[in-house]
N, C-alpha and C positions, 0 to 999 in steps of 0.2 A: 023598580030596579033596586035591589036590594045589597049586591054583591058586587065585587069588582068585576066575577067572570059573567056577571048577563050579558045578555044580548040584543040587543035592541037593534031593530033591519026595517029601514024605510025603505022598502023595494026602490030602485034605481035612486037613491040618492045618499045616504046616509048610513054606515054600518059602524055600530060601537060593538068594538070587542075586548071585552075585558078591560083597559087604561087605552087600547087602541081604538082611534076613528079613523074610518074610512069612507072618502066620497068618491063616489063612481066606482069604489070596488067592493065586494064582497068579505074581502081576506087581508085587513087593514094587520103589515106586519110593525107599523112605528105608530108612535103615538098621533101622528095624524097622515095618512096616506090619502093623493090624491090621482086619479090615473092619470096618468098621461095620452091622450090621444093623438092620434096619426093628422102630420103636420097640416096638411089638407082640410081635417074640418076645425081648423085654429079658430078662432072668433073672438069675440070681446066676455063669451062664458065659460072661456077655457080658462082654470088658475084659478089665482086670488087677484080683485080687483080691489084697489084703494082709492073710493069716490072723492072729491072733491066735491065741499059742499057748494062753492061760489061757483063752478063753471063742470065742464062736461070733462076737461083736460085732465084723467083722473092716470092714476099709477097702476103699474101689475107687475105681476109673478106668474108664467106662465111657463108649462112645462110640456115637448110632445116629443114625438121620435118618428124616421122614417124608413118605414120596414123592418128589417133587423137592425135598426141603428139602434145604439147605444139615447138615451134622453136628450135631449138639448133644453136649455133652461133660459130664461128670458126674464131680465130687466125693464119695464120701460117706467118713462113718464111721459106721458100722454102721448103714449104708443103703446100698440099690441101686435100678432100675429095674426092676420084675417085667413079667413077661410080661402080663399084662394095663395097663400103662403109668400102674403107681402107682407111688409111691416106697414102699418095703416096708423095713422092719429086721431085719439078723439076727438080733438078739434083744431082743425086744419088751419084755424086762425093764427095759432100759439105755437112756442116754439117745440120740439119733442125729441128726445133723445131714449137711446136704448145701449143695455148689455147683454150681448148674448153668448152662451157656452155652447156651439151649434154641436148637431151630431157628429162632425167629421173632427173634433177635436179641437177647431180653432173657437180663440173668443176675439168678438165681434163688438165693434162701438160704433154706435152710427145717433146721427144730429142731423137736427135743420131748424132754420128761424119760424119757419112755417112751414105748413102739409107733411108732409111723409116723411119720416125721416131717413135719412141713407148711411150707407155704412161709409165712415174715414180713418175707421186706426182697424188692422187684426194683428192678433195671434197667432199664426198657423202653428198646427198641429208638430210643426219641427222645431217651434219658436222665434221661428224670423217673426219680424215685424215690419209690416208694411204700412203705409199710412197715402191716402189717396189713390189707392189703385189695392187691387186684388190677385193679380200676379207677381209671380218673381219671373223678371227676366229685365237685363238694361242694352235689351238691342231692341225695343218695340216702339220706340219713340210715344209713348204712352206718360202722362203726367201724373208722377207722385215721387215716394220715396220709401226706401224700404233698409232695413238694416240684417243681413245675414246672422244666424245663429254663431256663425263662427266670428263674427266680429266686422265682416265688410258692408261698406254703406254704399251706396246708388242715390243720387236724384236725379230726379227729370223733371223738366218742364219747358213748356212750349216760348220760344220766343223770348223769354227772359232770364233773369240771373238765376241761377240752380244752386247759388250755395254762398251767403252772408259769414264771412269770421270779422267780428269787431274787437282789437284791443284800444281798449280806452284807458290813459293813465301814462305812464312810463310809456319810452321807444322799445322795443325789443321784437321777440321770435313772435310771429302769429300764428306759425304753424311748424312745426317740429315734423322729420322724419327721419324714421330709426330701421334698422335693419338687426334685428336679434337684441332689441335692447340699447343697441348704439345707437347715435345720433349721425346719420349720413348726410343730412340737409335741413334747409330749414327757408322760411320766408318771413320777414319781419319789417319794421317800420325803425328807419333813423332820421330827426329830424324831421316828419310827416309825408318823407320819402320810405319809399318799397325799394326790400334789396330781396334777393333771392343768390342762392348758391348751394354749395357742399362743404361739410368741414376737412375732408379725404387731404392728405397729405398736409400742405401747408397754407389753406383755408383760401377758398378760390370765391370770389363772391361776385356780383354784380349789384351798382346800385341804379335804382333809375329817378331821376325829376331834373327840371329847372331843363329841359331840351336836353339834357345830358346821359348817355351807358356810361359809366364810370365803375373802374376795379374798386372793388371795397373788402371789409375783413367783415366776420362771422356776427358783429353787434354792428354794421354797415356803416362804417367810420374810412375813410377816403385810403386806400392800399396805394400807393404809388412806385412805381416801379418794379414791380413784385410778379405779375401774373400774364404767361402768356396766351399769345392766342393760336392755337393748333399746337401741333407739334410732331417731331419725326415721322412721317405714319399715318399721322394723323393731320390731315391736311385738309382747310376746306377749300371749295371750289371757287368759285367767281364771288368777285368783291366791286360793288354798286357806292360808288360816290356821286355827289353833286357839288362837294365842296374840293379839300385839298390834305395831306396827310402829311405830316411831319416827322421824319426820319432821321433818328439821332439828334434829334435836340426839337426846340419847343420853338424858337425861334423863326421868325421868315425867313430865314436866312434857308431853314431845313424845311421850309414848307415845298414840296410836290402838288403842284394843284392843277396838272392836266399830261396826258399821255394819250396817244392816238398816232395810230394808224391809217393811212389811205394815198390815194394819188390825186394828180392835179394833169390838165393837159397843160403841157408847155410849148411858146410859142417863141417865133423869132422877128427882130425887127430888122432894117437896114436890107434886108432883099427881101426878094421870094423865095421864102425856104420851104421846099417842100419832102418831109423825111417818112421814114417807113414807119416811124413809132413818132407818135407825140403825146403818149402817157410816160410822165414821171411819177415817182414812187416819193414817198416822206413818211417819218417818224417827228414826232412833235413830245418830246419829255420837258415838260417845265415851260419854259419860254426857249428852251433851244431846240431848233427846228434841223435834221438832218434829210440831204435829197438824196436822189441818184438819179440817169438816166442815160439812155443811150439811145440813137438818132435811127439807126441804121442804115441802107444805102437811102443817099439823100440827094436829092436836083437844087441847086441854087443858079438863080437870074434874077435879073432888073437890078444886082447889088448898087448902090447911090448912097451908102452912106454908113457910118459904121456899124458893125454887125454886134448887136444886144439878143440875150436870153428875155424873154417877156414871162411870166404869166406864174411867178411864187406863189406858194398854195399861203402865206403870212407875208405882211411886212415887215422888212428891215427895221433893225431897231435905229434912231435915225442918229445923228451927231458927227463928228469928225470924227473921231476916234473908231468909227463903228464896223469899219472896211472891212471886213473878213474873206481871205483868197477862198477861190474854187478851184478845187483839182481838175487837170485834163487830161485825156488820154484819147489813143486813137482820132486825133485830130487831123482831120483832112480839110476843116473850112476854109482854111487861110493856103491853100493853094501847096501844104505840104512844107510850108517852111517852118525850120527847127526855132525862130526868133517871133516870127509875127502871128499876135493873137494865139500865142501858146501860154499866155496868163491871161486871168479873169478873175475878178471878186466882185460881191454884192454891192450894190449899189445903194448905201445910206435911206432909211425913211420910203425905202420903193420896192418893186418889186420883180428888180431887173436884175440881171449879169451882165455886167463889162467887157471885153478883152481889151486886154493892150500886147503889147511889143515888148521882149525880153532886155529887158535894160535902160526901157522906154516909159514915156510917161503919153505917147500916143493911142489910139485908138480906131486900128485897121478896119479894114471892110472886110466881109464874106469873100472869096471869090466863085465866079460862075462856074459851072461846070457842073458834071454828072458822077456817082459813084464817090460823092462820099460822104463821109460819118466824122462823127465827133462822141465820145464818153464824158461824162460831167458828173462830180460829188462834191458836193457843199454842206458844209453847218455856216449857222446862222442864229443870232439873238434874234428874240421880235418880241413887240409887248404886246400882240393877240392871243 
């Protein structure tokens, strides 16, 4: 070979032409061309192999295509393309990793400590980037994570935390978000407390720790007085206590710690009272307890002794001072007279009503008789 342009042609293996080599082709147009063959009969004599003198675990460059595809090109260390169109290791003992530029335009990374390696990060062809999975889609309940070309991220994963932000150092923001540049909200740490909020208007925050929601500002420093909750319009629905709420001041004095509605049956002593209702109604706000009820046509017999309301759904709060009257109306127990047993108050520490006599300090009897009624309204302190 005398000249640059000889030719030197080792049938199926070896073509020098001119400064160009070519293996497995005829018509070497760069200074070393190698064919590429169809993905399918891949093997460990497709490429260049880089042996390893100490063990079997050796490196390649392997290049093929599939049909009219464009080439795909292949990285490995100790990994190749086997003929059946896996990634295979040369030795299964050791760890193997590969890069690949597939045909369809994505690149392809794939690892394992042992045997065959798998793919964990791509490319795609539109430049998303996926990592653990090889779709795009965040409704497949499927484990990985993938980053959109346009800028949006997705993680998934099964059963546990899908996404670590740690600030370490100074309290501040952990996470900023912006709508065109602005800063609309944010999550951060005060004090090794988490606040979250918005900065919209005049900076609405929430902090959380130490069993406490507390208003805070935008570097989550204690807001006092400042921020409501709902408003015009905007109203929410049902509110779930176990403890008590404090209205216009801080104090017990302003503590609210129970509200309830229901009824109670109520009963009579000193005869046989037998009436058409003996459901009364109550409201309970605070420790003041408000009733009503009414009897309607009602039979009394065996009267023997004075006539008492029995059966308050709370008790009386108890002391001398504690007497609180009951209103009456429609009273027919007392036989219709405008004096006796037309007053009535609670009865101290219990859970009775009284009547007495108008200008009296006595306490009458029911009388017998058929058709009639009595109406009753009371409030009442009680420490239940």
């Amino acid at each position: 070979m005398s000249k640059q342009t000889d030719l030197i042609n080792i049938p199926d293996a070896i073509t020098v032409s001119g400064s160009n080599v070519g293996i497995g082709t005829s018509s070497p147009d760069a200074n070393l061309s190698l064919k590429s063959p169809i993905y399918t009969s891949g093997g460990t004599g497709n490429g260049i192999r880089f042996q390893n003198q100490n063990n079997n675990a050796d490196a390649v460059i392997q290049s093929y295509y599939s049909g009219t595809s464009t080439s795909a090109l292949l990285h490995g260390s100790n990994s190749y393309l086997s003929t059946s169109a896996s990634f295979t290791a040369f030795d299964s003992s050791k760890a193997s990793s590969y890069v690949l530029q597939n045909t369809n335009g994505a690149i392809e990374f794939g690892n394992n400590t042992s045997g065959n390696p798998t793919e964990r990060m791509q490319i795609d062809s539109s430049g998303n980037v996926l990592v653990g999975r090889t779709s795009l889609s965040g409704t497949d309940n499927s484990s990985g994570s993938y980053i959109y070309n346009e800028g949006a991220f997705v993680a998934q994963r099964s059963s546990n935390v899908s996404l670590y932000l740690n600030r370490f150092g100074t309290d501040g923001d952990i996470a900023l978000f912006r709508k065109n540049g602005t800063t609309v909200g944010s999550i951060g740490t005060n004090g090794s407390t988490l606040y979250i909020g918005s900065t919209e208007g005049a900076d609405a925050h929430l902090g959380f720790g130490n069993q406490i929601i507390r208003p805070v500002t935008s570097s989550g420093a204690s807001r006092d007085n400042a921020i409501d909750l709902g408003y015009n319009g905007m109203r929410f629905r049902d509110l779930y206590l176990s403890g008590g709420i404090h209205l216009g001041g801080v104090g017990s004095a302003n503590k609210l710690d129970d509200y309830e509605t229901g009824t109670f049956t109520l009963g009579f002593a000193g005869a046989t009272v037998s009436p058409a209702n003996t459901t009364a109604t109550y409201i309970k706000i605070g420790n003041l307890v408000n009733w009503f009820y009414y009897s309607g046509s009602t039979t009394i017999s065996s009267s023997s002794a004075y006539g008492r309301i029995t059966g308050l759904p709370f008790t009386v709060l108890g002391g001398g001072y504690s007497y609180i009257p009951v209103t009456i109306a429609h009273n027919r127990f007392f036989n219709g007279s405008t004096s006796e047993g037309q007053h009535a108050y609670h009865l101290t520490g219990d859970t009775k009503v009284v009547f007495n006599t108008i200008g009296q300090g006595n306490n009458p009897s029911f009388v017998n008789g058929t058709g009639k009624s009595i109406m009753l309204q009371g409030s009442y302190y009680t420490n239940s």
